[in-house]
Z-matrix of the N, CA and C atoms (Angstrom, degrees):
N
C 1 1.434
C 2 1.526 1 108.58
N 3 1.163 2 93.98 1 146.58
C 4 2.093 3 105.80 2 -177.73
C 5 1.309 4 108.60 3 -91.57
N 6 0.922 5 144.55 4 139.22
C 7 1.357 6 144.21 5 164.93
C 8 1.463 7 99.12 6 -125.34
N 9 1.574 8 101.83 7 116.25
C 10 1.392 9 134.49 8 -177.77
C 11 1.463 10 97.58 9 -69.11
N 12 1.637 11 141.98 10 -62.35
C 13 1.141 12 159.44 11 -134.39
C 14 1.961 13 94.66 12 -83.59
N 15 1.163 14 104.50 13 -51.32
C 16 1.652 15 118.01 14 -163.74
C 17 1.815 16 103.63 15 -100.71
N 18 1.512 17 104.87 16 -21.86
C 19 1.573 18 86.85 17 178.16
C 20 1.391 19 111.37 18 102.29
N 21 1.562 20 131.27 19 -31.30
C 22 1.143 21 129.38 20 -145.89
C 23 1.640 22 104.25 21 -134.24
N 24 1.488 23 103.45 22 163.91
C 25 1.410 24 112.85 23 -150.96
C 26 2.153 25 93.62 24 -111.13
N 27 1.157 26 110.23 25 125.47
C 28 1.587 27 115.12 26 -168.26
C 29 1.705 28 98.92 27 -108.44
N 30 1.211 29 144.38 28 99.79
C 31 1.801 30 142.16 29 -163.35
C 32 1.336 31 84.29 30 -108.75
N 33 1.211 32 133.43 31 141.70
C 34 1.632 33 141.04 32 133.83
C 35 1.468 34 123.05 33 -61.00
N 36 1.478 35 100.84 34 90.23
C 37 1.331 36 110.92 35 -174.59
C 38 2.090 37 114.47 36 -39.34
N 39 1.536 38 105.09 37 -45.46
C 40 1.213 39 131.49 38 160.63
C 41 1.996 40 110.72 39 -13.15
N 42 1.557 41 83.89 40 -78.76
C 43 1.479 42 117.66 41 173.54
C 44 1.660 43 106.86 42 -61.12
N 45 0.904 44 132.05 43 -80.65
C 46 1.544 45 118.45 44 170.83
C 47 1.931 46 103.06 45 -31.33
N 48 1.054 47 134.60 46 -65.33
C 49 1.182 48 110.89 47 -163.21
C 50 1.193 49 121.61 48 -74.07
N 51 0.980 50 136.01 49 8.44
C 52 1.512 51 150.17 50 154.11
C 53 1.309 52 115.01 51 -81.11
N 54 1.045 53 120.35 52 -29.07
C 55 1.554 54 127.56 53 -170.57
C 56 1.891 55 119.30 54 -91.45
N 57 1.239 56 108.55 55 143.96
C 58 2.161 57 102.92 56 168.53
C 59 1.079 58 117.76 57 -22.77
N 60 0.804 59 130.71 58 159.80
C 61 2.113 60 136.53 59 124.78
C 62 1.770 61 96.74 60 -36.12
N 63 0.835 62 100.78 61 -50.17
C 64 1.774 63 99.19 62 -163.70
C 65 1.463 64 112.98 63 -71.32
N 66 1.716 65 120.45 64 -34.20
C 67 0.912 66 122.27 65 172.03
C 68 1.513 67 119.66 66 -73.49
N 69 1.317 68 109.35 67 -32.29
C 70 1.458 69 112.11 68 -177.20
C 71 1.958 70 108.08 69 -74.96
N 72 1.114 71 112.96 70 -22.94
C 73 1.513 72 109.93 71 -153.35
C 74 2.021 73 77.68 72 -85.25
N 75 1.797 74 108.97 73 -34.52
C 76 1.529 75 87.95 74 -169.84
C 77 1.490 76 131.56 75 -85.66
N 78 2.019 77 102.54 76 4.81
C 79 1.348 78 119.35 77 168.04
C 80 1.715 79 109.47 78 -77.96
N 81 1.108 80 122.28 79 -39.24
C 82 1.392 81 140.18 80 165.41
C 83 1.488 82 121.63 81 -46.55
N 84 0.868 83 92.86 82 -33.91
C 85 1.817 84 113.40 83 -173.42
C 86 1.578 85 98.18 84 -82.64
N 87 1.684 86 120.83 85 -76.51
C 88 0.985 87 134.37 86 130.84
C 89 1.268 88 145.00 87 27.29
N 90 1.124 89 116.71 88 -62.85
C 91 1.371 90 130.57 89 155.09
C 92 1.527 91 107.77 90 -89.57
N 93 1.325 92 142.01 91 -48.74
C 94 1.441 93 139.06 92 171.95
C 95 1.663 94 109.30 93 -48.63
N 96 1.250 95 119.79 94 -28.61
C 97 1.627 96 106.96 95 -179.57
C 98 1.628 97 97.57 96 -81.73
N 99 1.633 98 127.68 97 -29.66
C 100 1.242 99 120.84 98 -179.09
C 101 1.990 100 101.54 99 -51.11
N 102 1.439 101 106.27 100 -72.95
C 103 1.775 102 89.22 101 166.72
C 104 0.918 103 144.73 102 -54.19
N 105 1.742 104 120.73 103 -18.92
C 106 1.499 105 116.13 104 156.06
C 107 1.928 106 123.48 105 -49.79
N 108 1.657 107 107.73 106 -33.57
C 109 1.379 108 130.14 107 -153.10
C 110 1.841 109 80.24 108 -81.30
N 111 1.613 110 116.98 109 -46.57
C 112 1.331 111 111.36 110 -157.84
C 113 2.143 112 99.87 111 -69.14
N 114 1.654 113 97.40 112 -43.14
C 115 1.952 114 99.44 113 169.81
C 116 1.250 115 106.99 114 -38.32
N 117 1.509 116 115.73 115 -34.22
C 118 1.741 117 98.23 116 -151.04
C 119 1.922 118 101.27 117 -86.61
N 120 1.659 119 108.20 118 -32.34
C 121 1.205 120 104.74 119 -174.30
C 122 1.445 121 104.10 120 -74.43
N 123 1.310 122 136.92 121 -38.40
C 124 0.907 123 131.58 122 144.26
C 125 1.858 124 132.12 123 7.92
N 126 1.680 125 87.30 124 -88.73
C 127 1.184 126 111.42 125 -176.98
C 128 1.657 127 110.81 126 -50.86
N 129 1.537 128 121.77 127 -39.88
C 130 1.149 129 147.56 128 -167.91
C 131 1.113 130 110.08 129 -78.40
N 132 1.461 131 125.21 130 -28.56
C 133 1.731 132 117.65 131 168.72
C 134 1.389 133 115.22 132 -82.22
N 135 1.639 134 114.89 133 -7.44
C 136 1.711 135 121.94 134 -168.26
C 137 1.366 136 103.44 135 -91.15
N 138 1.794 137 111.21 136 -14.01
C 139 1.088 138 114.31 137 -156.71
C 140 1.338 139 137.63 138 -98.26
N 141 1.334 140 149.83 139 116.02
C 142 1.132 141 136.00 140 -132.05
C 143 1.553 142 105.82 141 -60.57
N 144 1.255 143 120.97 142 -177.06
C 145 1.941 144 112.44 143 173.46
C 146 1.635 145 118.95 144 -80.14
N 147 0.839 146 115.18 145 -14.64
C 148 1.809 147 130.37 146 179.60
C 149 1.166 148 100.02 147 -91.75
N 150 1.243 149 137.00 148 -12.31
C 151 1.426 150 124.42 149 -164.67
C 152 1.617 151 95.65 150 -117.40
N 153 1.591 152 121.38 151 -3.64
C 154 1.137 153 125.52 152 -176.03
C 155 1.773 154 115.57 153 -86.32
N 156 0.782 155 103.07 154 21.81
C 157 2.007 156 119.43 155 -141.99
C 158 1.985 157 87.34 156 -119.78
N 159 1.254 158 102.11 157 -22.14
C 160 1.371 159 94.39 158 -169.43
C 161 1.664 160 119.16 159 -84.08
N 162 1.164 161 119.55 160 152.21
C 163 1.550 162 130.09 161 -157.78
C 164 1.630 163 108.59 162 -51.98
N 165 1.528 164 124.04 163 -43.82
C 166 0.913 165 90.92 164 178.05
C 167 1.570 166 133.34 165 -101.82
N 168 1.469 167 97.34 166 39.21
C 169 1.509 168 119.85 167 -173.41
C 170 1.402 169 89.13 168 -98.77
N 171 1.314 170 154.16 169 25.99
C 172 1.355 171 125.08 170 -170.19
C 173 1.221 172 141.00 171 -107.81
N 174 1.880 173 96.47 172 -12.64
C 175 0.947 174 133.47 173 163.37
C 176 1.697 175 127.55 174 -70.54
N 177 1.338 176 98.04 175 -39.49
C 178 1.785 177 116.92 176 160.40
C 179 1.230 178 121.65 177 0.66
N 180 1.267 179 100.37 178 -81.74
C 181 1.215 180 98.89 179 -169.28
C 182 1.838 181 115.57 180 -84.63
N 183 0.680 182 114.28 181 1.84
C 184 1.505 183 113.90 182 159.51
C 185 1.601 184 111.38 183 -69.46
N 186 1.448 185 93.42 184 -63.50
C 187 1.876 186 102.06 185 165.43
C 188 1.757 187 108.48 186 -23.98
N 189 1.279 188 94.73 187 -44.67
C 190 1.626 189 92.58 188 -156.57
C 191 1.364 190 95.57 189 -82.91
N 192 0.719 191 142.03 190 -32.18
C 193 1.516 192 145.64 191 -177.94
C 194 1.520 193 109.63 192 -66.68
N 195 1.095 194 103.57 193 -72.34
C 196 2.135 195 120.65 194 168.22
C 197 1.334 196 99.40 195 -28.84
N 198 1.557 197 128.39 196 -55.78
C 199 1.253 198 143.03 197 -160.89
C 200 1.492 199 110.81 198 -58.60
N 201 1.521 200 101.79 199 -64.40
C 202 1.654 201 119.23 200 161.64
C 203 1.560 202 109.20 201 -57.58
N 204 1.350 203 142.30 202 21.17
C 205 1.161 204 110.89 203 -177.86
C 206 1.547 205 92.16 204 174.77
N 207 1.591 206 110.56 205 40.30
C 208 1.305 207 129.46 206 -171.61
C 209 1.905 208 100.64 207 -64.16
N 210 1.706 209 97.65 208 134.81
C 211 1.316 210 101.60 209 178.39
C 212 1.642 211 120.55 210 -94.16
N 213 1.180 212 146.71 211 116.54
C 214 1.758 213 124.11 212 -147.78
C 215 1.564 214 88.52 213 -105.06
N 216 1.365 215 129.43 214 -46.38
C 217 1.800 216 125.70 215 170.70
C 218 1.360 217 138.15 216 -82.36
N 219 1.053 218 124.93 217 147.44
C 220 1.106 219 149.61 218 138.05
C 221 1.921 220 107.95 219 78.20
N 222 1.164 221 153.57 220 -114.72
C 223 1.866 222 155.06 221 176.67
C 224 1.076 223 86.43 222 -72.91
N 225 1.508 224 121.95 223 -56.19
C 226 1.361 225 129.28 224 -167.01
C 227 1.999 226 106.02 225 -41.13
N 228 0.723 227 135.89 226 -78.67
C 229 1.355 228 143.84 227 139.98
C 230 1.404 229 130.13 228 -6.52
N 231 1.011 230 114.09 229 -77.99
C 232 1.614 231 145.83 230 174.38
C 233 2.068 232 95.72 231 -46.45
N 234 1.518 233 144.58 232 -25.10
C 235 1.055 234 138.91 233 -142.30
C 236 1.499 235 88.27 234 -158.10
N 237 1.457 236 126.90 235 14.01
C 238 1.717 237 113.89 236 156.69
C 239 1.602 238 92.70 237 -89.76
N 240 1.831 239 85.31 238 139.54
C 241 1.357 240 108.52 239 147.35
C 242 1.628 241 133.34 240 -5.13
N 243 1.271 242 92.23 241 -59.26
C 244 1.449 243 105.68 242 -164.30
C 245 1.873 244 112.01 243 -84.47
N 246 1.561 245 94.43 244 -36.21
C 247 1.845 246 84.00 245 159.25
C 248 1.514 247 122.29 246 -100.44
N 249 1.539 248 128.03 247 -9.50
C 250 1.473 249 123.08 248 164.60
C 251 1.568 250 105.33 249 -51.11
N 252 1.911 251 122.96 250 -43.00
C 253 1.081 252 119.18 251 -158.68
C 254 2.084 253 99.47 252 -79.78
N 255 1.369 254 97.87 253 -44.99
C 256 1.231 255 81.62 254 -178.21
C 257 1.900 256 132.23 255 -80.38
N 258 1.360 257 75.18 256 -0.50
C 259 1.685 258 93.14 257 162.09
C 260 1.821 259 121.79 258 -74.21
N 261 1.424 260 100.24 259 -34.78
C 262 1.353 261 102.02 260 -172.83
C 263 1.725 262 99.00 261 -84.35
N 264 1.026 263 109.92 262 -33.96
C 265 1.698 264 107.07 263 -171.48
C 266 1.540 265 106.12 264 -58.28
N 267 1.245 266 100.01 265 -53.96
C 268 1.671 267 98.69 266 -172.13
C 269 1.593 268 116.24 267 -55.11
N 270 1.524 269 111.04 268 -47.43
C 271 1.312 270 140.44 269 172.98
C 272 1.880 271 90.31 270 -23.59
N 273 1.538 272 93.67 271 -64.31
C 274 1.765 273 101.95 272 -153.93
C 275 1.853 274 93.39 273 -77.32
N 276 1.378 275 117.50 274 -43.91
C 277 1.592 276 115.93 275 -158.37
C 278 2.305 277 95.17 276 -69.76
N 279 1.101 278 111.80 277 -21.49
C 280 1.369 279 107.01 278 -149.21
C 281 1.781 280 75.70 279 -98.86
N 282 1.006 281 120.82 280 -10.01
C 283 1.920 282 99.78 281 178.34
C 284 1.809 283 84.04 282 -118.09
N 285 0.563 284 125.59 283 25.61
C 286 1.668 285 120.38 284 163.22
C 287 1.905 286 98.34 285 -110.14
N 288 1.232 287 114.74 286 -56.12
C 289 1.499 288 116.36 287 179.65
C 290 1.410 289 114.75 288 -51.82
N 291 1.363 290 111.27 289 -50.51
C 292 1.852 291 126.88 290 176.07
C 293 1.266 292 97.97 291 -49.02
N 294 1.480 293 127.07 292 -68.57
C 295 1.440 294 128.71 293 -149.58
C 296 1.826 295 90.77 294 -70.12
N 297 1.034 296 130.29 295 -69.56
C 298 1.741 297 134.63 296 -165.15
C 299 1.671 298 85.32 297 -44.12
N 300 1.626 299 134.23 298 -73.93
C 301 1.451 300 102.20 299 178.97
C 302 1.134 301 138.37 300 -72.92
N 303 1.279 302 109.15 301 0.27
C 304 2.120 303 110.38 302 151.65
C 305 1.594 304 98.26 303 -59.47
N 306 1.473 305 142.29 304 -65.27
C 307 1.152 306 143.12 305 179.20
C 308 1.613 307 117.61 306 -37.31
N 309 1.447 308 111.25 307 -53.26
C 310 1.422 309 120.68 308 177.98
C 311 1.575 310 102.18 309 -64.61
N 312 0.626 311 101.01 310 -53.62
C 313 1.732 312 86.60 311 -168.88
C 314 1.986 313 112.92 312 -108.54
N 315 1.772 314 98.62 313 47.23
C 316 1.198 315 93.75 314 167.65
C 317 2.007 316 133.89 315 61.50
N 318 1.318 317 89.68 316 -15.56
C 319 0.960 318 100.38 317 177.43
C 320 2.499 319 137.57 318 -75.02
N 321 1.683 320 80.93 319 7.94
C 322 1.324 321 99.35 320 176.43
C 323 1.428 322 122.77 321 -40.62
């Protein structure tokens, strides 16, 4: 879990050990794009207005909105911005990481 307020990322060690390699690397992932999402809004309020125009600002302000008015249950949740995106990243980074160490260690 992300915690917007503190900055920092809280995993249930519990839950990881019950869980894949695959599942754990895409909760990990997962929560790290939630603080990438918080850098970018971040970055985006420091930022002058012309410089806000750029691609990977575009999402922003949705962030900022989702953020203010964060949903914690059920579609409602499951279909903000802010976890479809960090859902899809991990999705793609955690079978890109798996497959390169299937490669490293032969294991293809």
């Amino acid at each position: 879990m992300y915690d917007w307020n503190r900055r920092d990322i809280t995993i249930d060690m519990q839950l990881l050990g019950q869980s894949t390699a695959a599942e754990c690397m895409d909760t990990v992932l997962h929560e790290m794009y939630h603080h990438y999402q918080q850098c970018l809004v971040d970055c985006y309020a420091a930022m002058e207005t012309e410089y806000r125009t750029l691609r990977v600002f575009r999402q922003v302000p949705e962030y900022i909105e989702e953020t203010e008015h964060y949903q914690t249950d059920g579609m409602d949740y499951y279909d903000q911005d802010l976890e479809r995106d960090a859902r899809d990243y991990a999705d793609y980074r955690a079978g890109y990481y798996l497959d390169l160490v299937a490669e490293l260690t032969g294991e293809e």
